[in-house]
N, C-alpha and C positions, 0 to 999 in steps of 0.2 A: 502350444503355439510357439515357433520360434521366430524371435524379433532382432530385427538388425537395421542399425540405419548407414546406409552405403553412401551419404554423402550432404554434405553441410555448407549453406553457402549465405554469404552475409551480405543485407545490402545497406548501406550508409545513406540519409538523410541529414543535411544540417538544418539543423529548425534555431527561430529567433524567437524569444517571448514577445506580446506584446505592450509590455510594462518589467520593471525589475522584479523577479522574486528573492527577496531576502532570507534565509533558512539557516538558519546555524552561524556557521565565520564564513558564509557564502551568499552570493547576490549571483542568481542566475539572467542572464540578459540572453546567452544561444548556446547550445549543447547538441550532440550529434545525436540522431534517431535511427535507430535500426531495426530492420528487419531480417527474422533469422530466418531461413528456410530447410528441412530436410527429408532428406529423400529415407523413408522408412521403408523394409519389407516385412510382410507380413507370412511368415508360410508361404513364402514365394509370390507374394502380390504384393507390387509396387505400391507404395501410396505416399503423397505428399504431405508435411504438415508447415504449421507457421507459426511463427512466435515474434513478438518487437519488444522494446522497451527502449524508455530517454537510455543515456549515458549520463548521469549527473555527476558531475564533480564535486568531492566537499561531502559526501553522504556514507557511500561505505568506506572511505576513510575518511577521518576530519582530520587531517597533518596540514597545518597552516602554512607550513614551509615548503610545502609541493606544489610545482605548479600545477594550474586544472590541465595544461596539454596534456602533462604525464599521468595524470590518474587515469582520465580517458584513455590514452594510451595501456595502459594500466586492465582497465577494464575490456579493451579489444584483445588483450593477452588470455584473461580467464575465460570468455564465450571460444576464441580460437582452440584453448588449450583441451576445454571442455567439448567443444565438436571432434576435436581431434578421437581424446578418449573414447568417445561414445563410438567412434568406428570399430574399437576396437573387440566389443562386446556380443554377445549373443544370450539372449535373457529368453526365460517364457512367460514373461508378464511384463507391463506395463512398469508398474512398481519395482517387480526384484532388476528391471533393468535400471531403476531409477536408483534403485540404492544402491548397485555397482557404481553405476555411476558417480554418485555423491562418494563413495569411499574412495577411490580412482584420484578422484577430484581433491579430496581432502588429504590423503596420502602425499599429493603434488605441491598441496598449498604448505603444509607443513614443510617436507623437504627446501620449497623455495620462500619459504617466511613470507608468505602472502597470505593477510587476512581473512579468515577464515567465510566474514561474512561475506566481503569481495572476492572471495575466489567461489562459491553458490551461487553467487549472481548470474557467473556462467552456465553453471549446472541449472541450474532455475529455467532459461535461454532453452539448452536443450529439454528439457523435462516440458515444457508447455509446446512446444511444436512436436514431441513425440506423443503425449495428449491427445494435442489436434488430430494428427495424423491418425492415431489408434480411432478416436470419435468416427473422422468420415470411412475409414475403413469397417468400422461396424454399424456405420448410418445412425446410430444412436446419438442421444445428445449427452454431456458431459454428467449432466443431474442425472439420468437413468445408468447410467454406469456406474455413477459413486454410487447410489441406492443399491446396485444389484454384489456391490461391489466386485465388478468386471474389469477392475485396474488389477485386482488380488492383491488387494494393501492387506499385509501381514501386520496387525493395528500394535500386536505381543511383542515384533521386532525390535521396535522401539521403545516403546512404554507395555511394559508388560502386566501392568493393572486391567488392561484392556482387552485382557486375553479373552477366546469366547464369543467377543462382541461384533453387531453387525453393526452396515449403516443406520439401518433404520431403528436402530436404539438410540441411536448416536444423534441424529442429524431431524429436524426438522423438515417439513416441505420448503422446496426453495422459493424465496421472496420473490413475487413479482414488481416488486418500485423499492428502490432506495431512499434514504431520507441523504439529502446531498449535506454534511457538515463541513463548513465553508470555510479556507483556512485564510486567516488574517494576516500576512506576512510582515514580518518587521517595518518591512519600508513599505506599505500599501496603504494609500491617504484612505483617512476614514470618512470624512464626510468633504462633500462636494466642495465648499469654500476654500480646501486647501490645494487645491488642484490650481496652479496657472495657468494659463490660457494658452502658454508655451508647453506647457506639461501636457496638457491636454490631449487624449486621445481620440481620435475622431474615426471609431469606427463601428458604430453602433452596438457596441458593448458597452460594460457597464466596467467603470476605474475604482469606481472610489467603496469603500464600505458598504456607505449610506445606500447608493445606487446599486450594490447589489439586494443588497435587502427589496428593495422596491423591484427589481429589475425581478431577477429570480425568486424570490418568498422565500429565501434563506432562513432558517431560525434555529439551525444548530450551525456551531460554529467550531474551528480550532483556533487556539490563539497562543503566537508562539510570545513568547519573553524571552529576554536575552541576560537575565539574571542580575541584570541592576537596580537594583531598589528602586532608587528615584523615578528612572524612567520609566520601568514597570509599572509603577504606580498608577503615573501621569497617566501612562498612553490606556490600561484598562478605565481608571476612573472616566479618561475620554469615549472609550467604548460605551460603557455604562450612561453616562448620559445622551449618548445616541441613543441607545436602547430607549432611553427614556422617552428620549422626545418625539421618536418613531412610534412610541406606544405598544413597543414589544415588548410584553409581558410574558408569552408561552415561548421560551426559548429553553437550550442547554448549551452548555462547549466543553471542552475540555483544554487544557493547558497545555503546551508545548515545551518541557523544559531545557531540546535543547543541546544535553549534557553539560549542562554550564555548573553542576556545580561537582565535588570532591568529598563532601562529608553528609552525614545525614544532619548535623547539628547546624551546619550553614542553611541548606536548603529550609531547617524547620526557623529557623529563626525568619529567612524571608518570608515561606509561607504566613507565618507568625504575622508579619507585618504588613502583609497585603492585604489583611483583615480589620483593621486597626479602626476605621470605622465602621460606626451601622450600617453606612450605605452601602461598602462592599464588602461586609457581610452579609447583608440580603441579596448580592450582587453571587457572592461564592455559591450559595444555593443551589444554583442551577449549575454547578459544575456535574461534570459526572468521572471527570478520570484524570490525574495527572501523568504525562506520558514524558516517560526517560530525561526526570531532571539531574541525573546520576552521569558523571562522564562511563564511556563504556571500560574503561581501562579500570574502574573499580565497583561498577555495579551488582556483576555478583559474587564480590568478596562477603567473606562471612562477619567483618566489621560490620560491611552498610547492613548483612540481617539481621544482626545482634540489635542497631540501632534502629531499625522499621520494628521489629518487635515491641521493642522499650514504646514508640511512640503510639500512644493509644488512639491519640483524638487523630492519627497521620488519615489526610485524601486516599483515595484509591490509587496507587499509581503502579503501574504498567510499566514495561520494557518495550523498547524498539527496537533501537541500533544492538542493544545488548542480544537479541537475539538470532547470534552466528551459528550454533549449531544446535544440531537435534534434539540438545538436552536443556537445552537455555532458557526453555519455557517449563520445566518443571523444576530444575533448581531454582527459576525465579520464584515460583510458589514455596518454596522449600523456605527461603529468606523470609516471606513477608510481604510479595508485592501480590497484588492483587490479578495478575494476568499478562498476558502479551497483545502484541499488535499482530494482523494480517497485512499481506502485500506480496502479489503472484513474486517479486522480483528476490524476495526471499526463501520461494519453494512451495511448489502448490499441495505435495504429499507432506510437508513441511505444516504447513497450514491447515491442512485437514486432522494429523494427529495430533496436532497441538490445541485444536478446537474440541475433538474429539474428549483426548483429556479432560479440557474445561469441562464438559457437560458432565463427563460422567461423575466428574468434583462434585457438582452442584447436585446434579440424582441424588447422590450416595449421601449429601449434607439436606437435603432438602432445602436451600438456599440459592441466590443467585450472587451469592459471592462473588467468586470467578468471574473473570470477564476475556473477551477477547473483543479489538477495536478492530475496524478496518479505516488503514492508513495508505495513503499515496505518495509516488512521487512525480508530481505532477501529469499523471498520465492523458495521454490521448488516443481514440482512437484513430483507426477502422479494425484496431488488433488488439495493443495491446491495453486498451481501456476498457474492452470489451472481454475478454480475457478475466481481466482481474475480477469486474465487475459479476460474472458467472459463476465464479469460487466465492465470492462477498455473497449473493444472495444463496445460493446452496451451503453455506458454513452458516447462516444465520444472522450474520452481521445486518442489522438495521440502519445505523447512523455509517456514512463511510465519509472518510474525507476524500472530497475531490477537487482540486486545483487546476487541471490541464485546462478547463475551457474557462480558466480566469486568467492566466499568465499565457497561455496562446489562445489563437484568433480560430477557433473551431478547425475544422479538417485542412486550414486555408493553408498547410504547408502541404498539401498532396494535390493532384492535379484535377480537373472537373473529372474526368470519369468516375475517380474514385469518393470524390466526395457523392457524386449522382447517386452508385452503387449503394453507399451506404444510407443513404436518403432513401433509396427505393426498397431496401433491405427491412429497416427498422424505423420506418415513417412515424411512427409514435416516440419511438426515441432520439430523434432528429428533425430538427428544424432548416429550413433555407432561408437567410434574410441576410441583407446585403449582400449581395453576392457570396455569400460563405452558408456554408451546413455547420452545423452548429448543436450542441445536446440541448435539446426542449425541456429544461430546466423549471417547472412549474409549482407553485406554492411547497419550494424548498425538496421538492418530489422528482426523483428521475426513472419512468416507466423501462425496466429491465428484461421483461417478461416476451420481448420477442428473443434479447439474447439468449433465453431457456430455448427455444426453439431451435436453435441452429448447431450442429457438434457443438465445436465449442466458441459457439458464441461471433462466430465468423462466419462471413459468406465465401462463395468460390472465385471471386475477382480477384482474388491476389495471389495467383498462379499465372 
């Protein structure tokens, strides 16, 4: 097959939250939404694909001294420079066009000292509309093609423990319902009483913690900390007695750290202290992973593995942001962490060998060691929350964290058609109340199983 894509075009959304989301040295309140579009061929037949995602500022770099205009800025450079590239290729697979790609890409970023992770985000942009595009040109949907494996992922390219191996060694059937893990943001009131009347959002969604838990049947959770003792403390022990007095007993979360700290000796001494009582020690319990309490500028240095090794009684904890290139997920094991994060915005074939890896870790140990999360960034659909969510139930991932329909007002930044469409598309996965569509959120469960049905995970309205 010879594949080419003859032309790339972007469309710009400004979306507002509707509450502050707090995340890292950042409070998101509005950030720009795009959609990518490109015109692929295939053996000489035209076909369209699609791909979106936020623009956040504050994520694939944390430089406190940058403005958010310029990172955004910033990031409309790596999806243009990355469209660009991709004209420039001619692949006979999905994949080997994809790793041209990414090398292309990396090659670029290096030459112009653009981080590695933010310079993928573009690559990622194109790789998921060339995806799309391949799906409806073969009328298959995204899960029958990774099982047959019809992308031609070369698994040896990369990790070459893998050589040999197919999907279906690899890869479970893909989930039909997600377990939604609800993320707690710094500045998001936890129970009802702290909300003023002025604060007050009045649109029949749910503000405050408390009210999510009752609204939606939340009972996995993410909860970020900001790496200060005290307030850490406070603001879990207040978690915790919600818990209590809600009478949620079957719950989990996992911990947010962040990158807030520098050494392993700091992080262990906090950890150390957030235990200190019995309560939140039967409280730690139900954790299940701590994710990137390590700033990424020394995560995978061979100090902090020297120092996760030494630490016997250490959490599970994970890489996120540290995960910028292909190899970031197996030196992380190499150190001592126990796994990586998921997120289409980091690379969907990205995401697939690095999941792959995990499994066959665990096969070959008979263990469930290894782990991989599925994380977000704030996503929404009709694309790209749908997207993600397609590669999250085909890689396995159970718990994912989802945000976009707590921080925005369900599809209410697109227009009624679109929201109709996807109403009419995925009725089980989609609700209409108050005038907005909105994900049908129910005892903590989000039904996925129409997105199996469709390429990939979209309908044809957005052409």
């Amino acid at each position: 097959m010879e594949i080419r894509i003859l032309s790339v075009d972007i469309e710009r959304f400004d979306a507002s939250t509707r509450m502050p989301f707090k995340y890292g040295i950042a409070t998101m309140t509005h950030l720009p939404h795009v959609f990518l579009r490109a015109d692929v061929n295939f053996d000489g037949v035209n076909q369209k694909g699609i791909s979106a995602d936020h623009l956040p500022p504050k994520w694939f770099t944390k430089d406190p001294e940058k403005d958010p205009l310029e990172e955004i800025e910033d990031m409309l450079v790596v999806i243009e420079n990355a469209g660009k590239l991709a004209q420039r290729i001619t692949s006979d697979s999905v994949f080997n066009f994809w790793r041209e790609l990414y090398q292309l890409q990396d090659d670029w970023a290096t030459n112009s000292f653009t981080p590695h992770l933010l310079a993928h985000f573009g690559t990622s942009l194109i790789e998921r509309a060339l995806i799309d595009a391949f799906c409806r040109h073969q009328g298959r949907t995204f899960a029958h093609l990774l099982h047959e494996n019809s992308f031609g992922i070369h698994w040896d390219s990369i990790r070459p423990e893998l050589k040999g191996k197919e999907p279906k060694d690899l890869f479970p059937v893909p989930l039909e319902s997600i377990t939604i893990r609800h993320t707690v943001g710094m500045a998001d009131p936890l129970t009802e009483e702290e909300i003023s009347e002025d604060e007050r959002i009045h649109d029949g969604l749910p503000q405050s913690l408390e009210n999510c838990i009752q609204f939606y049947g939340v009972n996995h959770f993410k909860i970020k900390v900001n790496g200060q003792l005290e307030p850490d403390i406070e603001r879990l022990g207040a978690i915790e007695n919600l818990f209590n007095r809600l009478n949620l007993v079957d719950f989990a979360f996992t911990l947010d750290g962040n990158e807030q700290f520098h050494e392993v000796s700091t992080f262990r001494e906090f950890w150390n202290s957030l235990q200190e009582s019995e309560r939140m020690r039967t409280f730690f319990e139900h954790l299940v992973f701590v994710e990137q309490p390590f700033h990424r500028d020394l995560a995978l240095t061979e100090p902090i593995g020297v120092a996760l090794k030494s630490w016997t009684q250490a959490p599970p904890i994970i890489i996120d942001e540290s995960d910028a290139t292909l190899d970031s997920a197996f030196n992380a094991l190499q150190l001592g962490y126990r796994g990586t994060s998921h997120k289409n915005c980091k690379g969907v074939f990205k995401g697939i060998i690095n999941r792959a890896m995990i499994n066959q870790r665990n096969l070959d140990a008979g263990t469930s060691r290894f782990l991989m999360s599925g994380e977000d960034l704030a996503n929404i659909g009709p694309v790209a929350n749908h997207m993600d969510l397609v590669v999250q139930a085909c890689l396995g991932n159970a718990s994912v964290e989802r945000n976009g329909h707590h921080y925005f007002k369900g599809l209410s930044l697109f227009n009624a058609s679109t929201q109709e469409s996807a109403l009419n598309s995925f009725p089980d996965m989609y609700v209409s109340e108050n005038n907005c569509v909105r994900l049908n959120i129910r005892n903590g469960v989000l039904p996925v199983h129409e997105l199996l049905s469709f390429p990939f995970g979209t309908d044809n309205s957005h052409f």
